[in-house]
Backbone as numpy.savetxt, mean C-alpha at the origin, in Angstrom:
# Nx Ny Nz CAx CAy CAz Cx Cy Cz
-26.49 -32.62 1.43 -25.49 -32.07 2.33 -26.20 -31.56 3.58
-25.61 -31.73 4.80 -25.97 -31.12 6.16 -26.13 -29.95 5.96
-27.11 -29.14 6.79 -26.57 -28.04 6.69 -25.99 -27.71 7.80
-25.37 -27.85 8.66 -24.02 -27.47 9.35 -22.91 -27.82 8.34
-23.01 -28.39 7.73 -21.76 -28.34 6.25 -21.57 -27.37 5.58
-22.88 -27.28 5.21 -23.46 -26.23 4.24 -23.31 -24.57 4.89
-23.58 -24.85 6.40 -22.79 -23.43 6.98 -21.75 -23.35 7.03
-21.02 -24.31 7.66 -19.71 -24.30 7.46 -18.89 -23.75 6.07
-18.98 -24.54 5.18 -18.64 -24.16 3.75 -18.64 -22.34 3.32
-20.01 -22.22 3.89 -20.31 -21.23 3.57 -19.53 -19.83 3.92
-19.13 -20.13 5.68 -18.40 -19.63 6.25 -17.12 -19.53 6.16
-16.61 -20.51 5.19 -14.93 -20.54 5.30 -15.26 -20.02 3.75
-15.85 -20.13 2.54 -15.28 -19.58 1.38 -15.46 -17.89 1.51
-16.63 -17.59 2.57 -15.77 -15.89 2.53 -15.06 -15.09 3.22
-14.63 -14.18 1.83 -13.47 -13.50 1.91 -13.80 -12.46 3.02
-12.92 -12.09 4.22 -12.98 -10.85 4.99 -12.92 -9.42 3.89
-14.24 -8.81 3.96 -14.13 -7.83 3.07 -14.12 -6.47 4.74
-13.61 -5.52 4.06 -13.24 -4.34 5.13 -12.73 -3.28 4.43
-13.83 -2.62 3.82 -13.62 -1.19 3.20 -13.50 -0.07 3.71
-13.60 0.14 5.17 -13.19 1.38 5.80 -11.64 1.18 6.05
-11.06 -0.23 5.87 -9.73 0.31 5.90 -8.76 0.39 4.65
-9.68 0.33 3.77 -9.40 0.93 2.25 -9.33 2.25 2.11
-10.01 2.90 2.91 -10.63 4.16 2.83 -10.86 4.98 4.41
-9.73 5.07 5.25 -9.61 5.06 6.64 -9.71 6.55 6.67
-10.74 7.12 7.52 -10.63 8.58 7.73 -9.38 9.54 8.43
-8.64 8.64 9.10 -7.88 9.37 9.70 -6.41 9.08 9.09
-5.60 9.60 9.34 -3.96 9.33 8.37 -3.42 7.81 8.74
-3.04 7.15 7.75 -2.29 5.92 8.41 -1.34 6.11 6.67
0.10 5.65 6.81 0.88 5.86 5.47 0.64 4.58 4.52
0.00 3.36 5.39 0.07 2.41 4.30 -1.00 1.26 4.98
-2.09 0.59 4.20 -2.80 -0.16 4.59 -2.39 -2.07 4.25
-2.11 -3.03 4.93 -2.47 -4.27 4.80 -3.28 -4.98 4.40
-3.10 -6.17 3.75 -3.59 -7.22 3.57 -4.02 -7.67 4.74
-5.98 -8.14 4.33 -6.70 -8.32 5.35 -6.37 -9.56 6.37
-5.37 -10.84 5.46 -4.97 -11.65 6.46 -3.95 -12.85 5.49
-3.38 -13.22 6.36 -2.37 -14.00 5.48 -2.46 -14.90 4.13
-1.78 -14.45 3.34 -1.61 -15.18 2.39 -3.40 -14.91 1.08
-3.69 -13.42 1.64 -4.35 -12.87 0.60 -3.80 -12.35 -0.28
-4.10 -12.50 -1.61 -3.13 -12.23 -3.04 -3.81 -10.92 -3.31
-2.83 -10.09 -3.34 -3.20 -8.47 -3.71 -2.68 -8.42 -5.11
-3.47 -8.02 -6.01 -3.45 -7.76 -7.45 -2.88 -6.14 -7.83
-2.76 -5.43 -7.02 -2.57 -4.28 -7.61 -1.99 -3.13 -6.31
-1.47 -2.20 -6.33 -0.93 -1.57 -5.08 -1.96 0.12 -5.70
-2.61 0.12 -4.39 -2.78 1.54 -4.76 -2.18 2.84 -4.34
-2.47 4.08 -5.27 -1.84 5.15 -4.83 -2.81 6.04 -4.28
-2.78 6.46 -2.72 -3.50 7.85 -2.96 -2.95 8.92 -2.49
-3.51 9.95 -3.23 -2.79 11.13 -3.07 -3.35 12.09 -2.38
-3.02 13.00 -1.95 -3.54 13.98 -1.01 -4.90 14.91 -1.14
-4.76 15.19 -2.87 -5.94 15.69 -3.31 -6.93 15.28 -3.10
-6.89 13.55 -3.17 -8.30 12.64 -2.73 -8.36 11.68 -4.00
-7.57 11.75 -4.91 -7.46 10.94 -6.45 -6.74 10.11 -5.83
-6.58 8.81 -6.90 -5.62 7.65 -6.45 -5.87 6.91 -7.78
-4.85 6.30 -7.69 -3.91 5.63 -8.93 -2.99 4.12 -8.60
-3.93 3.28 -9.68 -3.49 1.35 -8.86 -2.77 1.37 -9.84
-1.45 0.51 -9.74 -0.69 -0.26 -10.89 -0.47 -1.50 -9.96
-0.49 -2.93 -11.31 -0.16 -4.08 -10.84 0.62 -4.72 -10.17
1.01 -5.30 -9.14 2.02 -5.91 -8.81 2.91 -6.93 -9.42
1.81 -6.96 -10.75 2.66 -8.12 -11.63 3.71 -7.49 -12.56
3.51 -6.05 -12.51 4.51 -5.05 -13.45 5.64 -4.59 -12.45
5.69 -4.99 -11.28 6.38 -4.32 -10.35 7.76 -5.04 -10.71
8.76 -4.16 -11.35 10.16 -4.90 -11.37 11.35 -5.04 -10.68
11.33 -3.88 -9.99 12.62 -3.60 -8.97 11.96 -2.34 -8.11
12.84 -3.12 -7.12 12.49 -1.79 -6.10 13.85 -1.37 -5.32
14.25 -0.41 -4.81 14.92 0.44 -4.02 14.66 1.13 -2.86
15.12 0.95 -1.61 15.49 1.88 -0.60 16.96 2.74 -0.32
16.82 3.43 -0.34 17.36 4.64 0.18 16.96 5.76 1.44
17.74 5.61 2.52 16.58 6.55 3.64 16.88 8.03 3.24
17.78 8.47 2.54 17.80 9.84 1.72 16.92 10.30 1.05
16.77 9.19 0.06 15.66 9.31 -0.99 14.61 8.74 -0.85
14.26 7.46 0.04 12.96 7.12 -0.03 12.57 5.64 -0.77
11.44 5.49 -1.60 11.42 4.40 -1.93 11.14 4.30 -3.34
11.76 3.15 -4.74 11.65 3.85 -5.81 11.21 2.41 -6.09
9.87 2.62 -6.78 9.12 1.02 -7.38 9.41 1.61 -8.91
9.89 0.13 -9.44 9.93 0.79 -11.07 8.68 -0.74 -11.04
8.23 -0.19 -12.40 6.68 -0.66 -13.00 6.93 -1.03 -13.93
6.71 -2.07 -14.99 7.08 -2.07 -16.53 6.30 -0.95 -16.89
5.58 -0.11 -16.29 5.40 1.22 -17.40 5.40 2.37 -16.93
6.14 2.70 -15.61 6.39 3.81 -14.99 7.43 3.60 -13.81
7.91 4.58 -13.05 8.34 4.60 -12.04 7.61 5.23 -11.09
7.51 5.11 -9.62 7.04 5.64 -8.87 8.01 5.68 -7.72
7.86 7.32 -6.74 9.20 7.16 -5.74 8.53 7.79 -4.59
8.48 7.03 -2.95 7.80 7.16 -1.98 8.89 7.92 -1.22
8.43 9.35 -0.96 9.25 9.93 -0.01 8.68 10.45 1.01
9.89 10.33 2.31 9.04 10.65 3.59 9.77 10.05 4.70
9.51 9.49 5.94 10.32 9.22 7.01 9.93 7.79 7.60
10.85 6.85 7.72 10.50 5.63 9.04 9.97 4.53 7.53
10.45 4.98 6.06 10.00 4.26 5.11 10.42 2.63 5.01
11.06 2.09 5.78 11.50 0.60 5.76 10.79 -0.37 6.19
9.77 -0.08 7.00 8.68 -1.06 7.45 7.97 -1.41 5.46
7.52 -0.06 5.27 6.50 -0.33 4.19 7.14 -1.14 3.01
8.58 -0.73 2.98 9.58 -1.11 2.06 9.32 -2.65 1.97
9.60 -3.12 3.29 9.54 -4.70 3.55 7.98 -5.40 3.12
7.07 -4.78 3.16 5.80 -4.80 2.90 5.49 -5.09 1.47
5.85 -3.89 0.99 5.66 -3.81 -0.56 6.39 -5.48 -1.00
7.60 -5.32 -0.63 8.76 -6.61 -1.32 7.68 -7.81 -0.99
7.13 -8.00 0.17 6.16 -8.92 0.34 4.63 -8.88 -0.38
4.37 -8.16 -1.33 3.29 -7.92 -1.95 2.50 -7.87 -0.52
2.14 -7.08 0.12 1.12 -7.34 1.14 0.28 -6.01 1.52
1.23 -4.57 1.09 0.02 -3.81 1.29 -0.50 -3.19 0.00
-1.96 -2.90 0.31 -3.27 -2.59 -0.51 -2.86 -1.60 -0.65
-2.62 -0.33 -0.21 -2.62 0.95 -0.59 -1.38 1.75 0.23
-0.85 3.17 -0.10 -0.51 3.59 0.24 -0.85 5.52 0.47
-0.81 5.90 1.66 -1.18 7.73 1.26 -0.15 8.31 1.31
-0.39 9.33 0.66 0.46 10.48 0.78 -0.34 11.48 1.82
0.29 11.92 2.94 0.61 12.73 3.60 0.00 14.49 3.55
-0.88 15.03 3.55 -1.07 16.50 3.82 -0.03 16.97 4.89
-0.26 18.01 4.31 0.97 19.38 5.62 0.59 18.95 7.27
-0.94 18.63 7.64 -1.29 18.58 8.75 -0.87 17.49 8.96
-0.83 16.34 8.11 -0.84 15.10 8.15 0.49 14.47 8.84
1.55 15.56 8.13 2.99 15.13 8.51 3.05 15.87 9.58
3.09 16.83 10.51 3.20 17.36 11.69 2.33 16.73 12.76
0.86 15.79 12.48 0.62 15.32 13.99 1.11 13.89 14.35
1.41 13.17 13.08 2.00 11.64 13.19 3.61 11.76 13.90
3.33 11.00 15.51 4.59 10.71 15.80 6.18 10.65 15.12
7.41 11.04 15.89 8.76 11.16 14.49 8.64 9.25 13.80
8.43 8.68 15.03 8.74 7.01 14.60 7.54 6.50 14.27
6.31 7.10 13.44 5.87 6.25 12.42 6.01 6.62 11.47
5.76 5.68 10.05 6.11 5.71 8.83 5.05 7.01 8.54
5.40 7.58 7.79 4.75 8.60 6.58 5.18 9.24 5.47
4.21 9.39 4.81 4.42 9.41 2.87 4.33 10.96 2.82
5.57 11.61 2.72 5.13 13.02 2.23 5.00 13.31 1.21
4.95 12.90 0.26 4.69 12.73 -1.54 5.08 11.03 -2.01
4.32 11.57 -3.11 4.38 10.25 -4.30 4.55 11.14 -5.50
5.70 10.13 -6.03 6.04 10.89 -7.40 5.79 9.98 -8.55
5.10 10.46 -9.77 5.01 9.00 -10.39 6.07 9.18 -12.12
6.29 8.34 -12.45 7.50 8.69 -13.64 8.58 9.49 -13.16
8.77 9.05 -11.89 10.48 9.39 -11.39 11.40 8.30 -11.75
12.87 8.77 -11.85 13.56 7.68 -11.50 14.09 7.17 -12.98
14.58 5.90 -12.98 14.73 5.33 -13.91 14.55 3.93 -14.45
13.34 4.43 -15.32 12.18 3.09 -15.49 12.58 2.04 -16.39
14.14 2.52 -17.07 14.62 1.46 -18.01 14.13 1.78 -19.32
């Protein structure tokens, strides 16, 4: 094989890896898939404390919006319910399996983010009704 093939090849089988936006220092409510038609295995949760918690997307059974209430993923083994403001972008997201993670929101967190972007002021997990 050439190796301009052999670079080539090399160059297209890898994956865009980008862990600072797994792990973004500053507030954002929900992170993306690094580029189209990457298969995300699992949605994560993080929470304010600094812990976080993945469940599969393959357990994901129904979901709900409500702009009252927010957003309610049932799981085949839990429920989880995203509350907070401007939640319909992420809504559409999730339904598309496409984002990696989601935060929840600190006190500071929700007072400097603009009224019209999305943000997570809690995550609740075994809310709802999981069936």
């Amino acid at each position: 094989m050439s190796e301009d093939r052999a670079h080539f090849l090399d160059e297209r089988i890898r994956l865009p890896a980008n862990p600072a936006d797994d792990a973004p220092d500053s507030y954002s409510a929900f992170g993306l898939s690094n580029y189209y038609g990457e298969v995300l295995t699992m949605l994560r949760l993080r929470f304010r404390d600094g812990t976080w918690r993945a469940l599969p997307y393959y357990g994901l059974c129904s979901m709900a919006y409500d702009p009252a209430l927010g957003i309610e993923l049932v799981f085949s083994s839990t429920a989880v319910r995203l509350r907070g403001r401007n939640l319909f972008p992420l809504f559409t997201q999730i339904g598309d399996q496409s984002v990696r993670w989601v935060w929840e929101a600190d006190r500071a967190d929700t007072l400097l983010v603009p009224e019209s972007i999305t943000v997570i002021e809690r995550i609740e997990i075994g809310v709802g009704d999981s069936g």
